[in-house]
N, C-alpha and C positions, 0 to 999 in steps of 0.2 A: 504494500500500500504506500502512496506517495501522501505528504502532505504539503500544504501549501499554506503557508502565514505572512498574510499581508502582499501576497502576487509576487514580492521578490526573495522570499526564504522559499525554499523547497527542501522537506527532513524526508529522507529516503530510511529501511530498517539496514544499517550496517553504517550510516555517517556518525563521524565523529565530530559530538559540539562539546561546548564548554559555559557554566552556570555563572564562572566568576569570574577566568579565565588564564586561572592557574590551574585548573582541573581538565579533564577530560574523559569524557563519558562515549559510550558507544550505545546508539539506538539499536536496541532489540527487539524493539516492538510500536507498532499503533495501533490506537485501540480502531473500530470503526469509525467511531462519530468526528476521530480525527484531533481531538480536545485534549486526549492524555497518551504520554509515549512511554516507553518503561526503556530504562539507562541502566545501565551498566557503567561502574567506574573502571577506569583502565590506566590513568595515573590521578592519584589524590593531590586536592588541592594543597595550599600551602596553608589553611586553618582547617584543613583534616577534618570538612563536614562529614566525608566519607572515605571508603576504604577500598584500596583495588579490590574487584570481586564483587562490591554493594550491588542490590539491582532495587533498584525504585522507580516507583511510578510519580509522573510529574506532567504540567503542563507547558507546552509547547512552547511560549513565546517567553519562557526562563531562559533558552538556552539560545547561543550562535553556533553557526558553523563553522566548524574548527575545518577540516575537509572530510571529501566524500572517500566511502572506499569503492 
């Protein structure tokens, strides 16, 4: 599933964004309605909300696109 926020982000499941952007998360998932993605951390930020490995669900327009894979 593609998502689309705001006509010029596009979160595909395998891009890598980032919350803070010392972190970096890997999309695993979108839900249908398109509203919530589930992340995966893959390096921790530098105030350690999270932990490589974490997988949380969140909404879309927290994070940037770090790149695609």
């Amino acid at each position: 599933m593609e998502l689309k926020d705001e006509e010029w982000r596009t979160f595909n499941v395998g891009d890598i964004v980032s919350r803070i952007g010392t972190d970096e998360q890997e999309i695993v998932g979108i839900n249908h309605a398109g509203d919530l993605i589930d992340i995966k951390c893959i390096k921790a930020p530098h105030n350690n909300f999270c932990k490589i490995g974490d997988v949380e669900s969140n909404v879309p327009w927290r994070y940037t696109l770090v790149r695609r894979r």
